[in-house]
SENULO-708227 format. One record per residue (C-alpha): residue in one letter; chain; z, x, y. Coordinates in nm, 3 decimals, padded with zeros to 5 digits, always signed. Example, Ala and Ser with C-alpha at 12.3 -4.5 7.8 and 13.67 -1.06 7.14 Angstrom:
REM SENULO-708227
<zalum:A | nuke:A | Z:+00.780 | X:+01.230 | Y:-00.450>
<zalum:S | nuke:A | Z:+00.714 | X:+01.367 | Y:-00.106>
This chain:
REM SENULO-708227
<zalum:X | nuke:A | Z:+00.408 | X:+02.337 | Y:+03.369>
<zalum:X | nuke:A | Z:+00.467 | X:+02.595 | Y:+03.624>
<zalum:X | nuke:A | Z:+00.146 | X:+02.589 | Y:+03.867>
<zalum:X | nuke:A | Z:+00.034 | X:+02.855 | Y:+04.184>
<zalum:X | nuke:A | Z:-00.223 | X:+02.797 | Y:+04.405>
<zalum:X | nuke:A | Z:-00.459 | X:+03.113 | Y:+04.551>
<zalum:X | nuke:A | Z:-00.634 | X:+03.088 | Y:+04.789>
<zalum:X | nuke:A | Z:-00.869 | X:+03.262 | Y:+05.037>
<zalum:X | nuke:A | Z:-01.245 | X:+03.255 | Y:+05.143>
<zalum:X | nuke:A | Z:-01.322 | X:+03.472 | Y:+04.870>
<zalum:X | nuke:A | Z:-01.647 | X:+03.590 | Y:+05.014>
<zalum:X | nuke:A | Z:-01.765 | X:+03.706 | Y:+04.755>
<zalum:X | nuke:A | Z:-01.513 | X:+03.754 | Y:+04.536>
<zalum:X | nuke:A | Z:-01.368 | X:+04.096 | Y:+04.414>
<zalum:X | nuke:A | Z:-01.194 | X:+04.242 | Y:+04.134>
<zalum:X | nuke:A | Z:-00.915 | X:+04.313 | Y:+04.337>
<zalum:X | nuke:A | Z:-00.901 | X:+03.908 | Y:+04.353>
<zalum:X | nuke:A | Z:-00.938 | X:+03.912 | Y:+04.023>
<zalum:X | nuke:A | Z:-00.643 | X:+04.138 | Y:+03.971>
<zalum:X | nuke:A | Z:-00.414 | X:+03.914 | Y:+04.165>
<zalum:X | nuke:A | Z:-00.508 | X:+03.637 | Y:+03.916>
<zalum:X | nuke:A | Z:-00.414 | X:+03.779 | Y:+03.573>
<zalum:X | nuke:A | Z:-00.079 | X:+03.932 | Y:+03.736>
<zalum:X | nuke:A | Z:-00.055 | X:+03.555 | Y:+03.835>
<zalum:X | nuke:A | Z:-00.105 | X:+03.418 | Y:+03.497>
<zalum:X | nuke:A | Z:+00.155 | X:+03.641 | Y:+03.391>
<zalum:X | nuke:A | Z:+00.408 | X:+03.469 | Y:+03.574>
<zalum:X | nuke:A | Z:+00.245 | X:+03.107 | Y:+03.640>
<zalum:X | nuke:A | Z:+00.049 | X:+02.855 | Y:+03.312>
<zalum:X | nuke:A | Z:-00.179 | X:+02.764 | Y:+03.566>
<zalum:X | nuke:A | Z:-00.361 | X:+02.933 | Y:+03.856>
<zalum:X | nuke:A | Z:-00.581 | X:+02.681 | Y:+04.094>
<zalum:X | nuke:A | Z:-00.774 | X:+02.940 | Y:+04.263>
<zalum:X | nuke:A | Z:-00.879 | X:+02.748 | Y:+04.610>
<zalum:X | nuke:A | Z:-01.176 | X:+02.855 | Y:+04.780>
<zalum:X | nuke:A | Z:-01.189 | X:+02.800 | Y:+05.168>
<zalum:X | nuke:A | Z:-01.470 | X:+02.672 | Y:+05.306>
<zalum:X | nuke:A | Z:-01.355 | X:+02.867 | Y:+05.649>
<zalum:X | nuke:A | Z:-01.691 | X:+02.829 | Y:+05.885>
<zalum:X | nuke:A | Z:-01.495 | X:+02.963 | Y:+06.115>
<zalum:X | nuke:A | Z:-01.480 | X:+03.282 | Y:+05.960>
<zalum:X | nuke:A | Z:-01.859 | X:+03.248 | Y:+05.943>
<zalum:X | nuke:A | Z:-01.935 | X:+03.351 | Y:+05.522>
<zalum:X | nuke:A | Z:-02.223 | X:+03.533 | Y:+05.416>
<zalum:X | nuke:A | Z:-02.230 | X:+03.308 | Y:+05.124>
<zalum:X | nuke:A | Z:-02.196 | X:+02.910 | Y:+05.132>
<zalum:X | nuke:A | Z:-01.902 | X:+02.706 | Y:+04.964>
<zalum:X | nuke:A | Z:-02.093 | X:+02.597 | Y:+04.673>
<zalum:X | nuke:A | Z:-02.215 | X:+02.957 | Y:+04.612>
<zalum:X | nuke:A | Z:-01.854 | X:+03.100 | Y:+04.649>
<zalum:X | nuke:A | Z:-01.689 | X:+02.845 | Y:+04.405>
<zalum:X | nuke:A | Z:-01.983 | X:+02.897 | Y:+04.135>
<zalum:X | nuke:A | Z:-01.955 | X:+03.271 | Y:+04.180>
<zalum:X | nuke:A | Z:-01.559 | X:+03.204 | Y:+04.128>
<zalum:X | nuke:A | Z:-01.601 | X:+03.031 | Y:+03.802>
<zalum:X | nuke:A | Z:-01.837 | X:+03.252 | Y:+03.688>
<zalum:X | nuke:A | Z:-01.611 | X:+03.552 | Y:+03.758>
<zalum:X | nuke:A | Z:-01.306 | X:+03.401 | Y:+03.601>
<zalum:X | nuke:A | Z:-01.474 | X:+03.204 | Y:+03.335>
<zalum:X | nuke:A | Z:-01.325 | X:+03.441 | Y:+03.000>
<zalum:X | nuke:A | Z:-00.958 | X:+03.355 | Y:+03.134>
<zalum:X | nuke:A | Z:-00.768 | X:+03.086 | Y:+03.048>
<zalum:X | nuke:A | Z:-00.536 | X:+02.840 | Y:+03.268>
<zalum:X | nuke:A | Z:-00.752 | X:+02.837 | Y:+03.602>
<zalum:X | nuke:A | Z:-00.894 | X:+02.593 | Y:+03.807>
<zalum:X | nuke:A | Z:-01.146 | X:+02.660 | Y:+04.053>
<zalum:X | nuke:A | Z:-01.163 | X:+02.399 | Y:+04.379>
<zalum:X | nuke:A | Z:-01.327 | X:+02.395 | Y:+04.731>
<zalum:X | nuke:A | Z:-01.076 | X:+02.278 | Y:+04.985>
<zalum:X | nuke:A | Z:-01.148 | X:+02.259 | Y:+05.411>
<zalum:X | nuke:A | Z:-00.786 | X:+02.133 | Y:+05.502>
<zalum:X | nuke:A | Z:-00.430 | X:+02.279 | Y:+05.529>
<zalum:X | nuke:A | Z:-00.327 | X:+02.447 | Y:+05.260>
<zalum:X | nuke:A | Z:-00.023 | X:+02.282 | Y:+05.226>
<zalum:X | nuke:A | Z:-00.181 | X:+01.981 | Y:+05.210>
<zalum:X | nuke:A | Z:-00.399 | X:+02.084 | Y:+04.944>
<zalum:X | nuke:A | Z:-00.053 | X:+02.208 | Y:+04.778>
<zalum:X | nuke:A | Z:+00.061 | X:+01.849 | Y:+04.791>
<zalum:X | nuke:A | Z:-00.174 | X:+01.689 | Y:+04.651>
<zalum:X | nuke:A | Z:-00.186 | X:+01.917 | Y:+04.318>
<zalum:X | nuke:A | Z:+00.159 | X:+01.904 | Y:+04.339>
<zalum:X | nuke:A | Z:+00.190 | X:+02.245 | Y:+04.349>
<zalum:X | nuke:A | Z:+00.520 | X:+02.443 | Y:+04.521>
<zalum:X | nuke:A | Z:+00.397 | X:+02.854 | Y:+04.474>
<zalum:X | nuke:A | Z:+00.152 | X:+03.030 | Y:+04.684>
<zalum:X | nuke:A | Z:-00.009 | X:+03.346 | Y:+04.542>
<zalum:X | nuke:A | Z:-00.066 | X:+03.570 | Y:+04.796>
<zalum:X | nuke:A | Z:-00.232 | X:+03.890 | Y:+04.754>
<zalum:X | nuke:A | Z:-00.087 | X:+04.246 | Y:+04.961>
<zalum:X | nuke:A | Z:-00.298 | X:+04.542 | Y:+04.949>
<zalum:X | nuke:A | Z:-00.155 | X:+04.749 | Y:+05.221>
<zalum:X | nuke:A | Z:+00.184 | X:+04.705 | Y:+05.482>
<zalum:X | nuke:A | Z:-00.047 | X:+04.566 | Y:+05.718>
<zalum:X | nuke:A | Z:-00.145 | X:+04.274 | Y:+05.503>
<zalum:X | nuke:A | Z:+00.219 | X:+04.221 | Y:+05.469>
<zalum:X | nuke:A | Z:+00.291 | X:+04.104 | Y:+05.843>
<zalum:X | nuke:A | Z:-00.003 | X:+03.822 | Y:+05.888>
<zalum:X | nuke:A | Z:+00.099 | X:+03.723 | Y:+05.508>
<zalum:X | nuke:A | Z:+00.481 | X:+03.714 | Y:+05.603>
<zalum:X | nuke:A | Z:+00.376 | X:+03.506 | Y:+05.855>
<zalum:X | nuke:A | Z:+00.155 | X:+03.234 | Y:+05.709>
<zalum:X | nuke:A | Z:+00.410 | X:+03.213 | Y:+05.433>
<zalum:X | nuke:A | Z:+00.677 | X:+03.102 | Y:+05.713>
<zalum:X | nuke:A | Z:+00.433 | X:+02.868 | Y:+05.861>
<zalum:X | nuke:A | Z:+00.402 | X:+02.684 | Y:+05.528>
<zalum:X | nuke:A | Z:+00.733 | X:+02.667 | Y:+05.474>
<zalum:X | nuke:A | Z:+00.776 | X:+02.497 | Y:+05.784>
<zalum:X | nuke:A | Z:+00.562 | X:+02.259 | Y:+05.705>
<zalum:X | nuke:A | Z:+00.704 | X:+02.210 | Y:+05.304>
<zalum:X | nuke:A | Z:+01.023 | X:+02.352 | Y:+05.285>
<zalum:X | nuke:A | Z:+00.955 | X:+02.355 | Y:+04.864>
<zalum:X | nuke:A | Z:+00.629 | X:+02.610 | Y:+04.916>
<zalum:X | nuke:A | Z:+00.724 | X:+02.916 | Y:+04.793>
<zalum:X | nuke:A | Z:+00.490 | X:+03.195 | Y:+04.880>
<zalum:X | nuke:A | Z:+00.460 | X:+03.498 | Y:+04.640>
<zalum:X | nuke:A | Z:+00.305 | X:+03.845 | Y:+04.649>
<zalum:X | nuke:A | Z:+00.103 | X:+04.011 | Y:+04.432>
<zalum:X | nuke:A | Z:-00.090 | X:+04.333 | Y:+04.441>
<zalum:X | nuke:A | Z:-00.365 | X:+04.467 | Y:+04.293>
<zalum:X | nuke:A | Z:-00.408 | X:+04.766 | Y:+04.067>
<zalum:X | nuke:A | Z:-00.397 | X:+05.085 | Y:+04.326>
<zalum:X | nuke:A | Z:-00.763 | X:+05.144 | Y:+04.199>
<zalum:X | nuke:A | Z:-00.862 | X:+04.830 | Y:+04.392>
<zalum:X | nuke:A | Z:-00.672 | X:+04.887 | Y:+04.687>
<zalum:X | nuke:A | Z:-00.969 | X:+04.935 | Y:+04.905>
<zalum:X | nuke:A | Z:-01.180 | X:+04.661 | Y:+04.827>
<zalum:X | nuke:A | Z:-01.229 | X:+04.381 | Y:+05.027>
<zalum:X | nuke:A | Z:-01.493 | X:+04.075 | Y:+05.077>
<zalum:X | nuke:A | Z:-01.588 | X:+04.241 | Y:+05.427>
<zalum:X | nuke:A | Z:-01.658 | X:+04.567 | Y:+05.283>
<zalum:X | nuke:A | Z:-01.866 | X:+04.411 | Y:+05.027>
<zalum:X | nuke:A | Z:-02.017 | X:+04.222 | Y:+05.304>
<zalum:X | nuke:A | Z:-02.121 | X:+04.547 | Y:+05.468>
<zalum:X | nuke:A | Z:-02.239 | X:+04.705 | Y:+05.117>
<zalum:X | nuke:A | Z:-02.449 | X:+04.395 | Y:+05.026>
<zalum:X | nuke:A | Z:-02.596 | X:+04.366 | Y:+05.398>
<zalum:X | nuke:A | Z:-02.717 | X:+04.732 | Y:+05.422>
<zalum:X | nuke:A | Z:-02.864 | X:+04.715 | Y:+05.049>
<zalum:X | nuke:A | Z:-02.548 | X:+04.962 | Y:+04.955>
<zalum:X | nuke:A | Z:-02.375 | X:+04.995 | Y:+04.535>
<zalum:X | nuke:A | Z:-02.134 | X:+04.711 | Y:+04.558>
<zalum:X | nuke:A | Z:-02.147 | X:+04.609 | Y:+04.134>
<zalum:X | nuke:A | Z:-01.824 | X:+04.801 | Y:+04.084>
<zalum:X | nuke:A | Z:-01.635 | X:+04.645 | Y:+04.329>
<zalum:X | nuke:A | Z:-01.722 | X:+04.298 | Y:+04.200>
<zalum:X | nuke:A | Z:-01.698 | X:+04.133 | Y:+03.877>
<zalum:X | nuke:A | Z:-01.969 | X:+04.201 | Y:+03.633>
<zalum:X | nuke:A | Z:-02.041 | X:+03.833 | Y:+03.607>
<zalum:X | nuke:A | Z:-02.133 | X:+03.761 | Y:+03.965>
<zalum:X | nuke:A | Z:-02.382 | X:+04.061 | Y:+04.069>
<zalum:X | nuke:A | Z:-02.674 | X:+03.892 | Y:+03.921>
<zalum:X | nuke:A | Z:-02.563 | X:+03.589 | Y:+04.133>
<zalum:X | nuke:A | Z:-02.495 | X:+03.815 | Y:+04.469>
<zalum:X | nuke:A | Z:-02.858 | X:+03.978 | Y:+04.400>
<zalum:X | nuke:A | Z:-03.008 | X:+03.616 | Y:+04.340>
<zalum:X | nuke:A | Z:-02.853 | X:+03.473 | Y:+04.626>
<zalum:X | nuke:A | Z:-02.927 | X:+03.752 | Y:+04.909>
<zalum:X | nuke:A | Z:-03.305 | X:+03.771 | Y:+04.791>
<zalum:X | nuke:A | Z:-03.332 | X:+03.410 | Y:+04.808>
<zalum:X | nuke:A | Z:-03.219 | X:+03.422 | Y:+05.145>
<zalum:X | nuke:A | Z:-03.399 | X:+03.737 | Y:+05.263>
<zalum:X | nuke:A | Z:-03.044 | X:+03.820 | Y:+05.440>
């Protein structure tokens, strides 16, 4: 069975992201979607939130797995014993920090194979910050996010009067 591993913060998730995926599937049996918990990167939304809203989102496809992870990716590679990374390329200037990170895990496992993908040019634009910025300021961001997760976004910002 031929296996990739995604991963990002995927804060919230978008349909961009979602894009990715199925072109993944096309290519891969199984996709382990791997949500960082990256507190670094400060989220708007916790881990647990972001993997539920991840399952929910990709719940009608087949062949994924969702899981948290909060180590090297590599590692996390490993231990699913995993050897492609999906990587996702929306413009040239995702390509040079991408480009990078794929050499670094290379280093690190010279059988990790990092692959590109991009999303349909309709979803070119859309990112989790931008999202961020649309949820924060009470902006339309249901289009730019799967259909399954908006009542979750809505829930979750209310809840926490962010």
């Amino acid at each position: 069975m031929r296996k990739a591993l995604y991963s990002g913060t995927f804060d919230p998730i978008t349909i961009g992201h979602i894009d990715i995926i199925k072109a993944s599937l096309s290519v891969f049996d199984e996709v382990v979607v791997a949500v960082a918990v990256s507190q670094n990167k400060h989220p708007m939304f916790n881990i647990d939130d972001r993997v539920k809203m991840a399952k929910n989102a990709l719940a009608g496809l087949q062949n994924i797995k969702v899981v948290a992870f909060d180590n090297l990716l590599v590692d996390l590679a490993s231990s699913l014993g995993i050897l492609h990374i999906i990587r996702g390329l929306r413009a040239v200037s995702d390509f040079e920090y991408e480009f990078q990170m794929g050499y670094a895990n290379n280093s690190l496992n010279k059988d990790l194979q990092t692959l590109f993908f991009m999303p349909k040019v309709k979803n070119v634009f859309i990112s989790s910050s931008i999202i961020r910025e649309l949820i924060r300021f009470d902006g339309k961001f249901e289009h730019l996010v799967p259909k399954e997760i908006s009542k979750d976004i809505y829930a979750i910002h209310r809840h926490r009067g962010s």
